[in-house]
N, C-alpha and C positions, 0 to 999 in steps of 0.2 A: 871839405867840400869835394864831391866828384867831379874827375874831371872830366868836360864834355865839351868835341869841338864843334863850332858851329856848322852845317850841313854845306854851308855854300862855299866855307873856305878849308873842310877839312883835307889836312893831309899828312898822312901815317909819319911821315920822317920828324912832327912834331912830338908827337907822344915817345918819351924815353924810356930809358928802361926804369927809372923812378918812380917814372907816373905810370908803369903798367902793374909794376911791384905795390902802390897806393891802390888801385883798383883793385886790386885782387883780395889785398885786406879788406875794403869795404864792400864788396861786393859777395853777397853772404849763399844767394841763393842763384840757381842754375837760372828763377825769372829774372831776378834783375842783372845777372850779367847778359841774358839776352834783352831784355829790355833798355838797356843799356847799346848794346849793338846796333838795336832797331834806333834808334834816336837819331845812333852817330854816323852809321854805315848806309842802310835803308835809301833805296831799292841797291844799292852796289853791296849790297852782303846776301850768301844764302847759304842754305846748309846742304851739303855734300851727304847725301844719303843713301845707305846700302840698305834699307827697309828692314834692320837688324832689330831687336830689344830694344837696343839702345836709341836708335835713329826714331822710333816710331812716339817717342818718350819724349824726345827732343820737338818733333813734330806737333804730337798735342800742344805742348809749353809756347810754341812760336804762334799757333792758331790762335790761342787764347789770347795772345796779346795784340799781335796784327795781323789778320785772313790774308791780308795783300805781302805776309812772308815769301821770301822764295823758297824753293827747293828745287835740286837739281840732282840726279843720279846718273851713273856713268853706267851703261847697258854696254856690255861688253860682248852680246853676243852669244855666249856661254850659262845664261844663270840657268836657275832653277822656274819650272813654270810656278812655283809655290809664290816667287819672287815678285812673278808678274802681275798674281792675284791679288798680294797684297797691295801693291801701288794703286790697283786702279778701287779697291777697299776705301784707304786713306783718302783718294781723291773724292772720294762721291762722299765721302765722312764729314770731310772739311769742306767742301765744295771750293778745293784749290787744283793749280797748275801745277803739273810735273812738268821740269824741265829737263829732257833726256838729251846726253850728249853718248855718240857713239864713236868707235876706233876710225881711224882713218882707214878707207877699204885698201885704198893702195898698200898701204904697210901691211893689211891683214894678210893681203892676199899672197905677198912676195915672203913674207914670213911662213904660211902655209907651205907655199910653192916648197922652200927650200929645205924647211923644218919638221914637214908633216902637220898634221892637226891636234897630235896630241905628244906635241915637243917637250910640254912642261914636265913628263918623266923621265924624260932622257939624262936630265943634268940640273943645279939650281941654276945654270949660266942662262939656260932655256927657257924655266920657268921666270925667273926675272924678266926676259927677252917678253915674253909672253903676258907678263904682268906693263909692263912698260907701255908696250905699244895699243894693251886693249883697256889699262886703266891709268896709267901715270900719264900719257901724253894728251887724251881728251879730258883729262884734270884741270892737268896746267895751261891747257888753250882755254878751258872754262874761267880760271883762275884769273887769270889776262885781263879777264872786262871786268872782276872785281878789287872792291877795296878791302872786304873782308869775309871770311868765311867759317862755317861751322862745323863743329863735327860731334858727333855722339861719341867720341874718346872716356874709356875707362881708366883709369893708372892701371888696377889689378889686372889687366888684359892681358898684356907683356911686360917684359922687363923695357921694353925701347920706351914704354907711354909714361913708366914710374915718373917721369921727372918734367912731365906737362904739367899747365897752370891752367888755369880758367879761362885769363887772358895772356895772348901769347904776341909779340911780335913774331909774325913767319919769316925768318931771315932764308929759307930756303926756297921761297916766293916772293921776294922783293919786296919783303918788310911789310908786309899787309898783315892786316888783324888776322887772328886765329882764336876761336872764341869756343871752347871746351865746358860746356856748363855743367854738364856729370860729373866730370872729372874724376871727383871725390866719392861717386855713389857706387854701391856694391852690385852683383850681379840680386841679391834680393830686392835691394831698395827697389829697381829696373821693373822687377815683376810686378811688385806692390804697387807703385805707381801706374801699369799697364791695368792690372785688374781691377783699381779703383776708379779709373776714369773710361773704363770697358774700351777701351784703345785696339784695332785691328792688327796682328802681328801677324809675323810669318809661320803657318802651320808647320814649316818642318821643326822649329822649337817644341813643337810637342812627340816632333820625332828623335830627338837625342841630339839635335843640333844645334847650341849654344852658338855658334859663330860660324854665319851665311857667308859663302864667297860664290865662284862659279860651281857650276854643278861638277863637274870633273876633276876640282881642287879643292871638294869639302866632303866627308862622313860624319857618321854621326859619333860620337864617343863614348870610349866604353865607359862603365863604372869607376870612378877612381881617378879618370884620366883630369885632366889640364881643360878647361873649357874651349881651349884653343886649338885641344890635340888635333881636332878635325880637319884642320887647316894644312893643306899639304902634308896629310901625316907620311908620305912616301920619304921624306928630306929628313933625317936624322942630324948633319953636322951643321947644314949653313940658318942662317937667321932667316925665320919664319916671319916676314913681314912684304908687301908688295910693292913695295914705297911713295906710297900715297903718304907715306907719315914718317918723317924723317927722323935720324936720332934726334933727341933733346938735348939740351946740354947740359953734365953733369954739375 
């Protein structure tokens, strides 16, 4: 039997790592693990979206089951207008809310002040600085007012995501759900599923950008490369990740 707590008395510290490890065996497909979220989490769950492949995949799948999904995306400031087109696409698609959270100005502005505008080549000490303050901290203030959250996560992404679950206790967010319904699927499945249900994406994927971040901290990739390469390709030695998504545990 699935396990499922009741809405009025749910709360995360009951679910063990037992009953997440049982979920995850029964729970077969990217719908019913979200369908599942929605029962247990709903309206305190939503999905964290960079308007990627993968996010827009995720998006469809939440429509479909409840219009009254949330979504929330972290506007740092920085994207691409390609970014911006697709959002307000999605929204008139689904006739849904975007919930946009933005960097604290104060911290932008004394970060600028001190650092310049364009700190993140300077050093990865920068670029972390710079990731931190324009998307890990209106994260975690997002984070705050929920119980659980979503994310369009691949394993074959990185090596950091290899060892994410479907369903995840976030112990790096105070044990709230983390709910990975891809997980498993490949960068083709992503597509197939996009062009089968004519789903709105981001046009720069048809420019050689497999993975969207701000405009300043992504290209597009050559032939051959890592579908990630575009991601900060300037950093050769330190870890290519922003830390919106912590290590796993191995």
């Amino acid at each position: 039997m699935i396990i499922k707590q009741p809405k009025s008395s749910f709360n995360m510290s009951k679910f063990t790592a037992e009953q997440i490890a049982d979920l995850n065996n029964k729970l077969k497909t990217p719908e019913e693990v979200l369908k599942w979220g929605l029962e247990n989490l709903h309206p305190k769950l939503a999905l964290a979206s960079s308007f990627g492949a993968e996010d827009v995949v995720v998006i469809d799948m939440l429509m479909k089951i409840n219009q009254k999904a949330r979504i929330f995306t972290l506007d740092t400031g920085r994207l691409n207008q390609e970014t911006y087109d697709v959002m307000d696409e999605i929204r008139k698609k689904y006739n849904t809310d975007i919930e946009i959270t933005f960097p604290d100005a104060k911290e932008v502005i004394e970060m600028v002040h001190v650092n310049g505008m364009n700190l993140f080549y300077d050093s990865p000490g920068n670029r972390k600085l710079c990731c931190g303050i324009r998307k890990v901290h209106p994260l975690n203030k997002m984070l705050c007012t929920l119980d659980g959250w979503i994310t369009g996560l691949r394993s074959d992404q990185t090596q950091n995501r290899g060892n994410a679950a479907k369903i995840e206790i976030d112990e790096q967010h105070g044990n709230m759900i983390k709910l990975n319904p891809i997980i498993d699927w490949t960068w083709d499945q992503t597509w197939d599923y996009i062009k089968a249900n004519n789903i709105p994406y981001n046009k720069l994927h048809d420019k050689g950008f497999p993975s969207i971040g701000c405009e300043p901290c992504t290209r597009a990739v050559k032939p051959g490369e890592d579908l990630r390469a575009g991601r900060w390709w300037w950093e050769q030695d330190s870890e290519r990740e922003c830390g919106l998504h912590m290590d796993h545990k191995k």
